[in-house]
N, C-alpha and C positions, 0 to 999 in steps of 0.2 A: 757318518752322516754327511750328508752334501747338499750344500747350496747354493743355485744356479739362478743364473737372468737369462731368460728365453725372448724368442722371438717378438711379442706384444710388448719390448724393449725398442724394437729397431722401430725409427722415423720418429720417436715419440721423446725417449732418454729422457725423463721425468729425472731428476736427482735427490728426490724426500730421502730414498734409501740411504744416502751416504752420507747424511745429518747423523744418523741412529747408531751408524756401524761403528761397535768400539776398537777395530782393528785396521780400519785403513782397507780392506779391502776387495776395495772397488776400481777398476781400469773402466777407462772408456777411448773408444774410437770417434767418428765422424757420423756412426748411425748408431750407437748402442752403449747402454753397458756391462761388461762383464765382470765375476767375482774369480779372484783368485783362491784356488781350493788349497792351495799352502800356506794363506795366511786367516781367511774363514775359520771359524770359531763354531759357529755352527749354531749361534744363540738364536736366530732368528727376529731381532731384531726389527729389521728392514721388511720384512713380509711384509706385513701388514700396511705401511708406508705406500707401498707402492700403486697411484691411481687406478693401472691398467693387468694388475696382479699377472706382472710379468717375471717374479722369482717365486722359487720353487724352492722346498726341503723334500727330502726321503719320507715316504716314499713320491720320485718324479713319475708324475703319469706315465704311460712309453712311449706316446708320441712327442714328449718332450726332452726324453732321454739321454739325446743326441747332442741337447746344450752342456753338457755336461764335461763331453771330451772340446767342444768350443770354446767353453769357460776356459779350462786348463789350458789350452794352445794358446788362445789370442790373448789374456789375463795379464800376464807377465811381461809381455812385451808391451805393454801401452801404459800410459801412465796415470797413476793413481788420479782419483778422482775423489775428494775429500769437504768437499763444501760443493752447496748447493749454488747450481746453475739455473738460467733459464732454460723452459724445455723447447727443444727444435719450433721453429718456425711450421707450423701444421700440426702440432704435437697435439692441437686439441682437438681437432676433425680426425686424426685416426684414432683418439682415445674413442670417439661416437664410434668410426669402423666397424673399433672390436667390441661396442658394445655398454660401454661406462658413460655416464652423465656426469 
């Protein structure tokens, strides 16, 4: 199974998810977060946390499919993310964007 942060992550980085996660993880950069798939658990958790239902379990739609080898590249090299942050400056006008109240 796999579990991914896609796009409706970037400009927003909400961080409910990594209150939840019993494993630590979570990386994030300067626009996003992503799940490392070596240390994911797979419990799912974090779905439902998320405002702007920007992570995904199996099966991932296919035009999402693609966060999946991005998780795994960018994941490991950035650093954990483990308590909750505020979310980006704009984080609430693109949650309207994509569509959440």
């Amino acid at each position: 199974m796999t579990t991914v942060v896609t796009d409706n992550c970037q400009r927003c980085r909400y961080t409910d998810c990594v209150t939840v996660c019993p494993v630590a993880c979570f990386h994030g950069d300067d626009e996003m977060l992503y799940i490392d798939p070596a240390v994911c658990i797979d419990c799912g958790a974090c779905i439902p946390t998320c405002p702007v239902e920007a992570i995904y379990e199996d099966p991932i739609p296919e035009e999402k499919r693609r966060w999946i080898a991005i998780n795994a590249e960018r994941a490991p090299r950035l650093p954990v993310i483990s308590k909750k942050q505020e979310p980006y400056p704009g984080a609430e006008e693109r949650k309207k964007q994509l569509g959440f109240e």
